[in-house]
C-alpha positions as CSV (number, residue, x, y, z in Angstrom):
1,X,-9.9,-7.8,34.4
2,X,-13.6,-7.8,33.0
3,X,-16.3,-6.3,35.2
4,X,-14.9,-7.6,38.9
5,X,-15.7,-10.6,40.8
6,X,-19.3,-11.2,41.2
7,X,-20.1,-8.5,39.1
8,X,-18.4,-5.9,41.5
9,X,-15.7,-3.6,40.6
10,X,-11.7,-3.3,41.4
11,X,-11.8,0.4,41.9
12,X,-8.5,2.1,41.8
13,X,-8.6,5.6,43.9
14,X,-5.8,8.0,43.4
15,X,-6.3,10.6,46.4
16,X,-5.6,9.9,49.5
17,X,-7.6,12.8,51.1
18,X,-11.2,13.3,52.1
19,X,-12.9,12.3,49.4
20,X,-10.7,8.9,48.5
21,X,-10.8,7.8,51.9
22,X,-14.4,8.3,52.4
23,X,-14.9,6.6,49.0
24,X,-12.9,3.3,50.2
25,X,-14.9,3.2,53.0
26,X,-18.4,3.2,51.1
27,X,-17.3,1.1,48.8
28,X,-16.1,-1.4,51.5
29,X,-19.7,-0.6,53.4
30,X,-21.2,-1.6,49.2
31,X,-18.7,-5.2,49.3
32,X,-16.5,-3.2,46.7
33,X,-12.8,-3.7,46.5
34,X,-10.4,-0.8,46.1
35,X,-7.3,0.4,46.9
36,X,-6.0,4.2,47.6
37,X,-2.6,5.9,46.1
38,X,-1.6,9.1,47.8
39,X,1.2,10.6,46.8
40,X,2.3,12.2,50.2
41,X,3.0,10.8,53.4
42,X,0.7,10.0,55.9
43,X,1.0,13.3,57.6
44,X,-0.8,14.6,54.2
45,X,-4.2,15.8,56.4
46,X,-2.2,18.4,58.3
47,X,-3.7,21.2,56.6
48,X,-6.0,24.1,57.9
49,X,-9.0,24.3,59.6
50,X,-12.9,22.9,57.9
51,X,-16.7,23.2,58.9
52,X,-18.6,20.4,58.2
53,X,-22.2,21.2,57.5
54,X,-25.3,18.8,58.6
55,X,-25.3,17.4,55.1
56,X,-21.2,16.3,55.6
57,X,-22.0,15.0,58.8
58,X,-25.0,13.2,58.2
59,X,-22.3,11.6,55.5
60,X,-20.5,10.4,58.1
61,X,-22.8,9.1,60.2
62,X,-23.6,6.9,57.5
63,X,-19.9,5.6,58.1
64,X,-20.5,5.4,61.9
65,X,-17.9,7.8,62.1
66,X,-20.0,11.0,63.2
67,X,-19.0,10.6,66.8
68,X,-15.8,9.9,66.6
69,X,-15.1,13.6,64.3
70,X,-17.2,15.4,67.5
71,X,-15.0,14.0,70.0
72,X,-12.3,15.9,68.4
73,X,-14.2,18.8,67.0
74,X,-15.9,22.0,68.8
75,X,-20.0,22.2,67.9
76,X,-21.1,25.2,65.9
77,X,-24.9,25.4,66.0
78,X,-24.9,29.3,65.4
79,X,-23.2,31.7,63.4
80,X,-23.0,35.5,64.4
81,X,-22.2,37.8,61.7
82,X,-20.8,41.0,63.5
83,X,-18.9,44.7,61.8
84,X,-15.8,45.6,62.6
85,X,-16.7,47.3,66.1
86,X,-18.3,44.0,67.3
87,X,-21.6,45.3,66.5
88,X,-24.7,42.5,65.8
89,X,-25.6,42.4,62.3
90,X,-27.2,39.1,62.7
91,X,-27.2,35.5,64.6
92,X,-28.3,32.3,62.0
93,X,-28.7,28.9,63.4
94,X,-26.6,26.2,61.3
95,X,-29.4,23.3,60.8
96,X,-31.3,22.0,63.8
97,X,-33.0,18.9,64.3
98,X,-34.5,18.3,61.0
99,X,-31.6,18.6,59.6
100,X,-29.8,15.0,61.3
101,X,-26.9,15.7,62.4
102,X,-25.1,19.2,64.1
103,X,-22.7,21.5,62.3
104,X,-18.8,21.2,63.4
105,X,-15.9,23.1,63.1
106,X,-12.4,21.4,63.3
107,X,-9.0,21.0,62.1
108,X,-8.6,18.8,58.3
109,X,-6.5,16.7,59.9
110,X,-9.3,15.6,62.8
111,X,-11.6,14.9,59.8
112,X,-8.6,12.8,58.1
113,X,-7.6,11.1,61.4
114,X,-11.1,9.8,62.1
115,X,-11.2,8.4,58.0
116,X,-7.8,7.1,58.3
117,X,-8.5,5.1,61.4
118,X,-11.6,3.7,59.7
119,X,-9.5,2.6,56.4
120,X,-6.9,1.3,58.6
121,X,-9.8,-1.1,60.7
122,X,-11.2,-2.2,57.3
123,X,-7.4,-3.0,55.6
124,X,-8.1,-0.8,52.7
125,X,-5.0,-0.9,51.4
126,X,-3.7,2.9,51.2
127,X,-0.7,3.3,49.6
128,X,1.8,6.3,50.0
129,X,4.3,8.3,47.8
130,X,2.5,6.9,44.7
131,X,2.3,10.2,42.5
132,X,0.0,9.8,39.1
133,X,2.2,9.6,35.7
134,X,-0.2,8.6,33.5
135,X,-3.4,6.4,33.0
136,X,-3.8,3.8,30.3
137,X,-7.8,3.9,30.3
138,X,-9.5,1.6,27.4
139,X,-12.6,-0.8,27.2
140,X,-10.4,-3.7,28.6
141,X,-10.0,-2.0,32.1
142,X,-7.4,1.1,33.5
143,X,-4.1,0.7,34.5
144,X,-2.2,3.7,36.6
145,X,1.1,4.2,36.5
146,X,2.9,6.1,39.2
147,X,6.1,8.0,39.0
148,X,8.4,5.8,41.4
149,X,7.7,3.0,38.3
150,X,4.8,0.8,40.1
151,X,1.6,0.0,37.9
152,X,-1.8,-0.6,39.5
153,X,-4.4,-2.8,37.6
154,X,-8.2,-2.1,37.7
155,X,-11.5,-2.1,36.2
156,X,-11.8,1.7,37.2
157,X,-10.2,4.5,38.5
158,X,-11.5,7.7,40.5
159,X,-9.3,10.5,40.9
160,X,-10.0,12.1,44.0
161,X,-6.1,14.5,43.9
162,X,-7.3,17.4,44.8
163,X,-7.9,21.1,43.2
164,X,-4.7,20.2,40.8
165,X,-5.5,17.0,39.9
166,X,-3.4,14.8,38.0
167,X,-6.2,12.5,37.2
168,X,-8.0,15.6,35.7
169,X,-5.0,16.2,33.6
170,X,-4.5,13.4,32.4
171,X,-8.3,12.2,31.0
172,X,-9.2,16.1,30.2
173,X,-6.4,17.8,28.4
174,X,-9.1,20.6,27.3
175,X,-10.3,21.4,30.8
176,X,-9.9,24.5,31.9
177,X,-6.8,25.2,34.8
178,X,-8.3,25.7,38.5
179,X,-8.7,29.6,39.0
180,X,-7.4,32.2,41.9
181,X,-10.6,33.6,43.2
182,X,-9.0,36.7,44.2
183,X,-8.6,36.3,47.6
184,X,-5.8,34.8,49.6
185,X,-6.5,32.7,53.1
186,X,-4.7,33.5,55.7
187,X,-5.2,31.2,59.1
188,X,-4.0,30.4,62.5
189,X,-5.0,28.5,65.8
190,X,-4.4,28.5,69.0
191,X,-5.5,27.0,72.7
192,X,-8.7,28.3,74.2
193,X,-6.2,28.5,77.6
194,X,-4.3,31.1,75.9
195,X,-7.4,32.9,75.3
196,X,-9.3,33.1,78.4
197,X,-11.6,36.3,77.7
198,X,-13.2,34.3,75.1
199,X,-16.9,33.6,75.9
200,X,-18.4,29.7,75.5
201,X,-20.2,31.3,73.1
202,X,-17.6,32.2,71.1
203,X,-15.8,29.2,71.1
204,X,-18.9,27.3,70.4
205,X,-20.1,29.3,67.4
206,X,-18.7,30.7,63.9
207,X,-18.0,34.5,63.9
208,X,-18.4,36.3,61.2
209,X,-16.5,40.3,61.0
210,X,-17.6,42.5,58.2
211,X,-15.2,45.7,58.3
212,X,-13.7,48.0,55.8
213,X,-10.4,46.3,56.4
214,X,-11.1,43.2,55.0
215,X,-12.7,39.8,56.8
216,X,-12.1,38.4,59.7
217,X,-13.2,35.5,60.9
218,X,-13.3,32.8,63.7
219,X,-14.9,30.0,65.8
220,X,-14.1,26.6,67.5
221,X,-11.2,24.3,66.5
222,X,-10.1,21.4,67.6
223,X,-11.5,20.3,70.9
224,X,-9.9,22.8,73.3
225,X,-8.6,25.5,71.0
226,X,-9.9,28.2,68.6
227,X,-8.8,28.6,64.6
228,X,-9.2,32.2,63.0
229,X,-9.4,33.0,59.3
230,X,-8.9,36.4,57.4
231,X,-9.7,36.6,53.7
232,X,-7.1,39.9,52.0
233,X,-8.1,40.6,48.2
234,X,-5.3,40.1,45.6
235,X,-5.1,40.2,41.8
236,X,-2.7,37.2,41.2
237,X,-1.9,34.8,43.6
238,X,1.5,34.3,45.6
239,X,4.4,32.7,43.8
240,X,5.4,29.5,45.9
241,X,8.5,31.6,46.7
242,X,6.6,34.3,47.8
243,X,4.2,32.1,49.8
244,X,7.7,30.5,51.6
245,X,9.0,34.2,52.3
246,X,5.7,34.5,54.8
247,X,6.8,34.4,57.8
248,X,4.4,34.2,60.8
249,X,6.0,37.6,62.1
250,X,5.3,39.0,58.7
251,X,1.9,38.1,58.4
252,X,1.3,39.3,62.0
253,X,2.5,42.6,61.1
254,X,0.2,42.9,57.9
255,X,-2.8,41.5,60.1
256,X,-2.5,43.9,62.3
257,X,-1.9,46.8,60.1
258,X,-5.5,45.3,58.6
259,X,-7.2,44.2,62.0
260,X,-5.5,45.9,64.7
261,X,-8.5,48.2,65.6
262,X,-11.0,45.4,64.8
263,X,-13.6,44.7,67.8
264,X,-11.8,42.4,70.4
265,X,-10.7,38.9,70.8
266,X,-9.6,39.8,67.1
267,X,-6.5,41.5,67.8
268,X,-5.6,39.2,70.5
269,X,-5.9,36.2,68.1
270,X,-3.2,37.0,65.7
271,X,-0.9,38.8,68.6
272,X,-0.9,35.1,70.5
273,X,-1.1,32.5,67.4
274,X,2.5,30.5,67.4
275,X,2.0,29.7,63.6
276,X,0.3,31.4,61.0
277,X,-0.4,30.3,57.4
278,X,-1.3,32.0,54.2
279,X,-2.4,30.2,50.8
280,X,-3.7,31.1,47.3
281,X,-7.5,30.2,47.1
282,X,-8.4,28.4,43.5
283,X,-11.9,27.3,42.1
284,X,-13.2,25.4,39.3
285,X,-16.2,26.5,38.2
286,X,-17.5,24.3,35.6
287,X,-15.7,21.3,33.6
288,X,-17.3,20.3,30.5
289,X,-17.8,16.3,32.2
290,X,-16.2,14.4,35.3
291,X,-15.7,11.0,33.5
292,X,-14.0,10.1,30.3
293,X,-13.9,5.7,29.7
294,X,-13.5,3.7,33.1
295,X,-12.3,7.2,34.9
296,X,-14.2,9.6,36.8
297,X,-13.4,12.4,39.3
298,X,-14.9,13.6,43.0
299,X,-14.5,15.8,45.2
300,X,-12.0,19.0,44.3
301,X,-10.7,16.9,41.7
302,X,-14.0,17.8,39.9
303,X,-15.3,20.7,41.1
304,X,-12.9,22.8,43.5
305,X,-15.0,24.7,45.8
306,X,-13.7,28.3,47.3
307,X,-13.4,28.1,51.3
308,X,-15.8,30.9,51.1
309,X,-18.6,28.2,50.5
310,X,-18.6,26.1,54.0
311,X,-19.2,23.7,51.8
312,X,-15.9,22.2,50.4
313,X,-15.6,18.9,52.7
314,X,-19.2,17.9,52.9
315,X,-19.7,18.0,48.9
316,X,-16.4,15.3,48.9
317,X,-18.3,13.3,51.3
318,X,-21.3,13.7,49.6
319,X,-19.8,12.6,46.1
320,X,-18.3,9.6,47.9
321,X,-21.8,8.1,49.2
322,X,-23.3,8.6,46.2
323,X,-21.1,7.4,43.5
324,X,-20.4,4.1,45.7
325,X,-24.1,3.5,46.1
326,X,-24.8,4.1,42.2
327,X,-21.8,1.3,41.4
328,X,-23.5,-0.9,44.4
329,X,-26.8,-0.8,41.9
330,X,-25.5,-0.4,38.9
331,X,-24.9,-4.2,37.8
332,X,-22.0,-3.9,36.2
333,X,-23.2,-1.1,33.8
334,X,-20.3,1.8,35.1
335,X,-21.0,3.7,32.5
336,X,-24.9,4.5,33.3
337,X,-23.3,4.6,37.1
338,X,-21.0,7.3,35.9
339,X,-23.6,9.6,34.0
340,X,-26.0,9.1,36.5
341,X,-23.3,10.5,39.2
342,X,-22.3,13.5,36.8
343,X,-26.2,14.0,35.9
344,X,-27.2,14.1,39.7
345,X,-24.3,16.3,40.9
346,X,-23.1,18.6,38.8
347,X,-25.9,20.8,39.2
348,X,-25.7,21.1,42.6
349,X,-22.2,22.0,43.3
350,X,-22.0,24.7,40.4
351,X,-24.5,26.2,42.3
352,X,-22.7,25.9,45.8
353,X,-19.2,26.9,43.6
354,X,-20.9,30.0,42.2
355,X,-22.4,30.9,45.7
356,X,-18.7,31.2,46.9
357,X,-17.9,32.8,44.2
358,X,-20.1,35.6,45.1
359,X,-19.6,35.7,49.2
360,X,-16.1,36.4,48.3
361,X,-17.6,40.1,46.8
362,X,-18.8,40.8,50.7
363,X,-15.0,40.5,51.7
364,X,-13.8,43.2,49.7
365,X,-11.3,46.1,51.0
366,X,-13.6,49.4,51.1
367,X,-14.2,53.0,52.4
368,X,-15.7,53.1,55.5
369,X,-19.2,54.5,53.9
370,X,-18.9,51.3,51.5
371,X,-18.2,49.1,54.4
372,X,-21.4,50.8,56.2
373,X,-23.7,49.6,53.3
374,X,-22.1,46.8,52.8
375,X,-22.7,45.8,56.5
376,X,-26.2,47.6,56.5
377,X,-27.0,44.8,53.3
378,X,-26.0,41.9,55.3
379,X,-28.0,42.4,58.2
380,X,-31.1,43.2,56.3
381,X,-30.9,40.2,54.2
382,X,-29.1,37.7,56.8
383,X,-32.4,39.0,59.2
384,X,-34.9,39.0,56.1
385,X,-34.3,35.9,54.5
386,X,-31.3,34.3,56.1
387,X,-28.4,33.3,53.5
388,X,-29.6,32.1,50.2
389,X,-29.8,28.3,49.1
390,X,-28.7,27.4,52.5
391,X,-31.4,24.7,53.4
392,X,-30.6,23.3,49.9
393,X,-27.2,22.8,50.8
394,X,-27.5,21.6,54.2
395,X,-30.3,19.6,53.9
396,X,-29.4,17.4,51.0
397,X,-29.0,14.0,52.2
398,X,-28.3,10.6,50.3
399,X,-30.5,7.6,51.1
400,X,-27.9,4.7,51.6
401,X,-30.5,2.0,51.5
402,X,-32.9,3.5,48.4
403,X,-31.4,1.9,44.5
404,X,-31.6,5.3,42.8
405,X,-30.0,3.6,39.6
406,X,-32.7,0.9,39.3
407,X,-35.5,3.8,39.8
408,X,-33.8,5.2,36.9
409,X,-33.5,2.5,35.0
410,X,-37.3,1.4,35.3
């Protein structure tokens, strides 16, 4: 196996999602060879609904994919941050010029439909139903075995499976177990026909409802519909059992019982959705390092980001970029490409993880008084100083062209 032909890599991608197929892609763009094991079905990027901040997009416009994702998005160039009667607590902008490219709202499977087309036009082979067994990583090269009894040979692998990684698992049996954040995410969405009192502005924004009830929230979809999002404190998360025994029509009932005398379109949301969704929300804080031999992890597979972020999609993107352009420079040297990655990333995502962490305190259940200072906090802040570390996050961007790992090196 050695170091690849040319003194490129064979890079073995287990993750099908956002983060492996954006990888393939830059790796392709870098004259990289991989291949991608999923272990769903194609279908896999049905899921809920995603914002993709300037710095995601700016990601994919790298890929040339940035236009295709708006033709199937809705644009959401402001946010509106409202309480419970409808009242303006304050209106943000979500990047602007500077910042490259515009912030978009839209279903995860839009996002994975415009990556799978892409893999599918540049024949990265993408393989489904392979689920992870175990990895035989050594100095020689790695070798992943899946479950249905195929092996797959290469000089390294990147686990990019998700918030319960397998990968992670299997190279880190001391990391800690991805952790409910104490709040579970309920979802639905719906044609903007079946909603016709809904303003252009609402449809073309992110909404933001503050109330003693709980969170509500909602904004753009797909092109043509709206998606909604409430956030319901818990102490443990649902069993899988308990998750199937959801029925839309029970969920409705609870949403209402929470949301009922919300501000309108609320109400009207959850009375007209067709299909409504709850999950357990999970984190990883901190693991002690992504990369252990010839493996490394991306994306949730490293650092499992809370919804309550914004920030979940782009940092997979981001991670992708970056750790193909480091192995495009790197000569060979995976290992220096590897600490590099960990040394330049970490950082910033434990910041972006903790800052969910915390907005997740401003969708508590409280009294109505609470809920009044609460909501009089927001606005003074939101108007004072906007919401914290937010130009960091969306204006990171990753300079394709630049050879960060020979500036190291020298």
């Amino acid at each position: 196996m050695g170091d690849g032909m040319n003194g490129k890599f064979n890079v073995l991608i287990v993750g099908g999602g956002i983060a492996g197929q954006a990888l393939a892609l830059f790796l392709e763009k870098a004259g990289i060879s991989s291949a991608i094991y999923e272990a769903r079905g194609p279908s896999h990027g049905v899921g809920g609904g995603l914002a993709l901040s300037p710095n995601g997009m700016n990601v994919l416009a790298a890929l040339g994919l940035a236009e295709a994702l708006k033709a199937r998005a809705s644009l959401a160039p402001v946010s509106f941050f409202r309480d419970e009667r409808g009242k303006l607590l304050a209106r943000l902008r979500n990047g602007g010029a500077k910042f490259g490219e515009p912030q978009i709202s839209a279903m995860r499977s839009d996002l994975y439909a415009v990556l799978a087309a892409a893999v599918g036009e540049k024949r990265v082979p993408l393989n489904y139903g392979k689920r992870l067994a175990r990895i035989e990583n050594d100095t020689d090269g790695v070798i992943a075995h899946f479950t249905d009894g195929m092996t797959a040979r290469g000089d390294l692998l990147v686990g990019a499976d998700g918030v319960h990684s397998s990968t992670r698992h299997e190279i880190m049996l001391e990391a800690p177990e991805p952790e409910f954040v104490g709040i579970t995410g309920i979802g639905g969405r719906l044609s903007l026909a079946e909603m016709p009192e809904l303003t252009s502005e609402q449809s073309r924004s992110l909404t933001f409802t503050f109330g003693p009830e709980g969170f509500f929230g909602f904004c753009g979809s797909s092109a043509g519909e709206e998606m909604w999002w409430a956030n319901l404190p818990r102490h443990e998360p649902y069993s899988e059992k308990e998750l199937e025994s959801l029925s839309t029509e029970v969920l409705r009932r609870l949403l209402l019982e929470r949301f009922g005398g919300y501000y309108q379109p609320i109400p009207a949301l959850i009375k007209r959705t067709h299909d409504i969704l709850a999950l357990n929300i999970f984190d990883i804080q901190s693991l002690p390092k992504w990369y252990v031999g010839r493996v490394i992890l991306i994306g949730d597979a490293a650092h499992a980001v809370s919804p309550n972020s914004g920030q979940g999609a782009s940092l997979a993107l981001e991670d992708a970029m970056y750790l193909a352009k480091l192995l495009r420079d790197c000569s060979s040297n995976y290992a220096a490409a590897f600490a590099l990655f960990e040394r330049d990333r970490k950082p910033r995502v434990e910041r972006i993880v903790a800052a969910g962490r915390r907005a997740a305190s401003d969708k508590e259940i409280v009294s109505p008084l609470k809920s009044k200072l609460r909501n009089f906090l927001i606005a003074t802040t939101l108007r004072l100083i906007g919401i914290p570390g937010i130009t960091d996050a969306i204006g990171y961007r990753i300079d394709w062209d630049r050879d960060d790992f020979t500036r190291e090196a020298a």
